[in-house]
C-alpha positions as CSV (number, residue, x, y, z in Angstrom):
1,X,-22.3,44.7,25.5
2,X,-19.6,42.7,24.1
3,X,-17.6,45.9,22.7
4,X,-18.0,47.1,26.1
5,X,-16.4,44.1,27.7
6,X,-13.5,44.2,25.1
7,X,-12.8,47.4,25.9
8,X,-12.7,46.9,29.4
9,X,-11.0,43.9,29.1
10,X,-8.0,45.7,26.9
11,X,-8.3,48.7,29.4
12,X,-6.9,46.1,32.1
13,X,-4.0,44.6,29.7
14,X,-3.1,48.3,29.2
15,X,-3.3,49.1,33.2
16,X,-1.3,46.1,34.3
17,X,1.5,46.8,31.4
18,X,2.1,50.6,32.9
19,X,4.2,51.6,35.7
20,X,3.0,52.6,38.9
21,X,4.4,55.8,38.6
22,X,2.4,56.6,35.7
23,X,-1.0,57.0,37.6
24,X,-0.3,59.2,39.8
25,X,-1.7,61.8,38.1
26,X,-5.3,60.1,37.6
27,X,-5.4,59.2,41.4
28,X,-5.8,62.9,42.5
29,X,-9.1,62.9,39.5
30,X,-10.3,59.7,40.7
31,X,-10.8,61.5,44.0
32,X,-11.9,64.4,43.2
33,X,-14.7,62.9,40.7
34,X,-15.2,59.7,42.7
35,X,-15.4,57.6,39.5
36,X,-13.1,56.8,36.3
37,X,-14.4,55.8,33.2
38,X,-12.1,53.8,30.1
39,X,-12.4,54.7,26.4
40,X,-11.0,53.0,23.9
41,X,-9.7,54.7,21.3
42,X,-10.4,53.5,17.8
43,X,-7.5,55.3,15.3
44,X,-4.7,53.6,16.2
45,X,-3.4,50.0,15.3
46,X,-1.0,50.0,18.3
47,X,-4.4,50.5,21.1
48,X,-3.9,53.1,22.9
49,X,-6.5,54.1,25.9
50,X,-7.7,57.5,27.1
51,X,-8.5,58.1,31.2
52,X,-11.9,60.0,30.8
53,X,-12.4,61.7,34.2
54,X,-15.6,63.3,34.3
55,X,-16.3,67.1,35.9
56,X,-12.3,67.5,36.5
57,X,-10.9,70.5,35.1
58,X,-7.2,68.6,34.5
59,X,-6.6,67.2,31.5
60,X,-7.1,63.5,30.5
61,X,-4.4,61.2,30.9
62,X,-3.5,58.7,28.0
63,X,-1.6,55.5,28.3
64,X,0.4,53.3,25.6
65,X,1.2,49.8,26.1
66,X,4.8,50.2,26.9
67,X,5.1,53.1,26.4
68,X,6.0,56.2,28.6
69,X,3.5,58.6,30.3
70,X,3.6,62.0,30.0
71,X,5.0,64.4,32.3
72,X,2.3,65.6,35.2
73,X,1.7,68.7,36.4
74,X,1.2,69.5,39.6
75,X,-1.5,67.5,41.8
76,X,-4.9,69.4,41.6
77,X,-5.4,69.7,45.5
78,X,-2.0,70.9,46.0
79,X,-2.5,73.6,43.6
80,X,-5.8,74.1,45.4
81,X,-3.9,74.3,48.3
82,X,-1.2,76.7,47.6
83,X,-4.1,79.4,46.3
84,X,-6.0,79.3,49.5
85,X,-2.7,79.9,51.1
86,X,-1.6,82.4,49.0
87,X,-4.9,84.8,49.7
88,X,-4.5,84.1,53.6
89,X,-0.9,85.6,53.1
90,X,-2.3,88.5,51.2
91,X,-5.2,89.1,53.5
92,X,-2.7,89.1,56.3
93,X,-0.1,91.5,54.3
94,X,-3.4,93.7,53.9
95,X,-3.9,93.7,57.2
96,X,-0.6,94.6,58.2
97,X,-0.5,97.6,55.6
98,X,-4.1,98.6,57.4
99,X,-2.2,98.6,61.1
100,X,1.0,100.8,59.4
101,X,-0.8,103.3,57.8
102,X,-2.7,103.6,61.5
103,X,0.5,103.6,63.3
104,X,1.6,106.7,60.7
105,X,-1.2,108.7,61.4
106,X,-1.3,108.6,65.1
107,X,2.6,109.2,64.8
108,X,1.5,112.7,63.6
109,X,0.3,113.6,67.4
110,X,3.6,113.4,68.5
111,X,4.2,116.5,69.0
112,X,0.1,117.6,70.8
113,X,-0.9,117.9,74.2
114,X,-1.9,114.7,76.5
115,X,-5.6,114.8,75.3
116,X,-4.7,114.7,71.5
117,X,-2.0,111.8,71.8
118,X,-4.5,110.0,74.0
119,X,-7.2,110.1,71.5
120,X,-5.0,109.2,69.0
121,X,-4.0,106.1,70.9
122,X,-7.5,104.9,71.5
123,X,-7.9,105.4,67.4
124,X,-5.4,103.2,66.4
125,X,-6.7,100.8,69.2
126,X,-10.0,101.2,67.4
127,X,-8.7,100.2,64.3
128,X,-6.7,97.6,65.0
129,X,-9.9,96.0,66.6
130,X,-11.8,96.5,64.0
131,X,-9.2,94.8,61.7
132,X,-9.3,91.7,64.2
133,X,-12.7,91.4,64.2
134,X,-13.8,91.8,61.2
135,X,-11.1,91.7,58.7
136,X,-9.8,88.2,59.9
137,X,-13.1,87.0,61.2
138,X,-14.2,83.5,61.1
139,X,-16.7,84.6,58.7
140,X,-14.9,86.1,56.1
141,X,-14.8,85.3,52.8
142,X,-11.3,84.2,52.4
143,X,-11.4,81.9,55.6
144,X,-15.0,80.4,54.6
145,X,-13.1,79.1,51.6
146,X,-10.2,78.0,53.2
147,X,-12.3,76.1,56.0
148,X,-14.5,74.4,52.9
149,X,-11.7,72.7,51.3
150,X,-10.2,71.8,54.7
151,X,-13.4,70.2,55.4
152,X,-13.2,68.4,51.5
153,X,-9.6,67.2,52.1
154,X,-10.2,65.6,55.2
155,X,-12.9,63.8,53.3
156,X,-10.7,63.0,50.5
157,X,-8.6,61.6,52.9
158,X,-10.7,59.3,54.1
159,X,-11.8,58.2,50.9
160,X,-8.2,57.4,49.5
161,X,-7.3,55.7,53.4
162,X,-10.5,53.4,52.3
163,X,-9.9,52.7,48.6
164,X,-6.6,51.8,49.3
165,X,-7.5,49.0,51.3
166,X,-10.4,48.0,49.1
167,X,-9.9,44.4,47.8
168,X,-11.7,45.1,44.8
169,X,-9.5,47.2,43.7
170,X,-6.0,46.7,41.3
171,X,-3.3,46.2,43.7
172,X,-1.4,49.1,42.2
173,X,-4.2,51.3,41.9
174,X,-4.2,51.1,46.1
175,X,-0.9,51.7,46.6
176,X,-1.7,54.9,44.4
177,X,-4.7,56.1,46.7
178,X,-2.6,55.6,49.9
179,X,0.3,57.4,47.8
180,X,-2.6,60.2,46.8
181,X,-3.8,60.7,50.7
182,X,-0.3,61.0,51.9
183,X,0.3,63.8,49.1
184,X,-3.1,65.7,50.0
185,X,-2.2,65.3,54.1
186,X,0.5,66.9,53.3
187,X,-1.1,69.8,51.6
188,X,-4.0,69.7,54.1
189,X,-0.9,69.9,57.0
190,X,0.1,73.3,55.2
191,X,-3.3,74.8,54.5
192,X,-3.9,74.3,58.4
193,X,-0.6,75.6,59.5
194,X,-1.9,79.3,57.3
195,X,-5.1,78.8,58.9
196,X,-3.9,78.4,62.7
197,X,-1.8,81.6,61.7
198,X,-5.0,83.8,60.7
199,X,-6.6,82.5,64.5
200,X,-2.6,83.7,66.0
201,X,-2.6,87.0,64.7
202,X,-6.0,87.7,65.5
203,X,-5.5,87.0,68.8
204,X,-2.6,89.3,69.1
205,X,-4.1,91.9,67.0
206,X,-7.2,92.1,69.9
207,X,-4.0,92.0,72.5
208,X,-2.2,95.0,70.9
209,X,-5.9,96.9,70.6
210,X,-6.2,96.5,74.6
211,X,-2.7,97.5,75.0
212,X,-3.2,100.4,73.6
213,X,-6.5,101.2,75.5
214,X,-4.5,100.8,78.6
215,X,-2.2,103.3,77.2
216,X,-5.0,105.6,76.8
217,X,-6.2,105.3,80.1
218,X,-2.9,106.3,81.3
219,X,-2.1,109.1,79.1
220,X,-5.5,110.9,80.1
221,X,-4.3,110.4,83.7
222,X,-1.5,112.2,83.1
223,X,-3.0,114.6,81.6
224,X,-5.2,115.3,84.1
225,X,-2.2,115.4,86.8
226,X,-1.0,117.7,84.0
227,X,2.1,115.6,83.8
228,X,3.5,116.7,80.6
229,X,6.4,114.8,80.0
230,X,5.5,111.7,81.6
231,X,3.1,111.6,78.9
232,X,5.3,112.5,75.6
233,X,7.2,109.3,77.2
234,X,4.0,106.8,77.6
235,X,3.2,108.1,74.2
236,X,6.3,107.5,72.2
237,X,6.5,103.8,73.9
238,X,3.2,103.8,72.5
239,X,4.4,104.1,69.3
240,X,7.5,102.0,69.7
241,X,5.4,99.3,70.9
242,X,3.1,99.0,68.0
243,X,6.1,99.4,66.0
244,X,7.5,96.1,67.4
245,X,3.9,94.7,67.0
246,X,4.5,94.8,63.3
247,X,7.8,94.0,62.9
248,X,6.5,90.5,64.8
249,X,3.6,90.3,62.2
250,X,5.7,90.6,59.5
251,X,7.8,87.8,59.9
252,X,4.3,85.7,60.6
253,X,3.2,86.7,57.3
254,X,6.5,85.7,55.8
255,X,6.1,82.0,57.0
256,X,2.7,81.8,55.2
257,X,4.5,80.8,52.2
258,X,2.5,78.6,50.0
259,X,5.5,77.5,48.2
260,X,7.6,76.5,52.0
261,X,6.0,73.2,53.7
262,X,5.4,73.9,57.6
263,X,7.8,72.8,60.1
264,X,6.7,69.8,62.0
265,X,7.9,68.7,65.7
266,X,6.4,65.5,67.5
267,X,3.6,65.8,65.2
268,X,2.6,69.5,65.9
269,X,2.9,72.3,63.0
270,X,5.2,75.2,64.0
271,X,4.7,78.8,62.8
């Protein structure tokens, strides 16, 4: 008991002698694990310490007395942050490819009669619905991930906001927790903003699908009043408009950029 209480001792003379600066790296473990444990290490004359952060994949952290701390990597949640991200923006580029390739092959009917182009319309509809539904459903696999670690950062969050303004706590070590939940709101503001972006092109991918139904509709009634060029029209605005449909996706996709911060007005993320 007495070693123990030496070392803890000496683990508090080597904390107070380090710059704040220095432990910013072990606040994002100490959130993650929810505890921090100090070794002494028993080589050196000059006493070093070693941050033992249990079931953390980052590496350990270890502080001189006076002396300088090595560089950090980046934070473990925003690294977390920027893979979720990073497959939303690939599921979404997947998803675009899915609606071009579509687009291509009902492109072929150009030159058919009424009853061809309209059921090539109401095939890319059928795609397109199917990619809403189920490729970016709430349910899939990439989205279940993205809403778990939301659902952990918002409890991280809370837990820094609280050991912040714990008493029992070092001084600098609560400035470093509210440091540490500003840097994870942050990367929780951008793992929304791809989120929000999956629900958006969903709900323009089911608008494009009934667009194009309604194009069908229209094309078997001209068909029917045997209105042939009325219908090569409907059908190549058909195309055009589904054209323009991608070109919009596109430049959604490109703002899901794990490496870009969202754009923020009066406190609302902007796609």
């Amino acid at each position: 008991m007495k070693k123990i209480n030496s070392a803890l001792e000496m683990a508090r003379r080597a904390l107070a002698g380090v710059q704040i600066s220095h432990l910013k790296s072990a606040a994002w473990a100490l959130l993650i694990s929810g505890g921090l444990a100090v070794e002494a290490q028993t080589a050196p004359p000059s006493g070093q310490f070693k941050l033992v952060v249990p079931s953390v994949s980052v590496p350990s952290v270890s502080l001189a007395i006076g002396g300088a701390a090595p560089d950090t990597n980046t934070p473990t949640a925003s690294k977390a942050t920027n893979g979720v991200v990073a497959d939303i923006q690939a599921q979404l580029k997947a998803v675009l490819d899915s609606v071009e390739a579509a687009t291509a092959k009902m492109g072929t009917a150009t030159h058919s009669g009424a009853k061809e182009q309209a059921q090539a319309v109401d095939g890319l509809a059928e795609r397109i619905d199917t990619l809403a539904k189920k490729d970016l459903g709430d349910d899939s696999p990439f989205l279940h991930q993205a809403d778990e670690l939301i659902r952990k950062m918002d409890e991280q969050i809370k837990l820094a906001q609280s050991r912040a303004g714990d008493p029992q706590i070092l001084p600098q070590v609560q400035q470093e927790y509210a440091e540490t939940a500003t840097q994870i709101r942050d990367s929780l503001t951008r793992l929304r903003s791809a989120r929000a972006a999956v629900n958006g092109v969903r709900s323009d991918l089911l608008t494009q699908a009934q667009g194009l139904r309604e194009r069908k509709e229209f094309l078997g009634f001209l068909a029917d009043a045997q209105i042939g060029e009325s219908a090569a029209d409907a059908f190549v605005q058909a195309l055009m408009d589904v054209h323009n449909f991608c070109r919009r996706l596109e430049k959604t996709i490109a703002g899901v950029d794990p490496n870009t911060p969202p754009l923020i007005v009066e406190g609302k993320v902007v796609n």
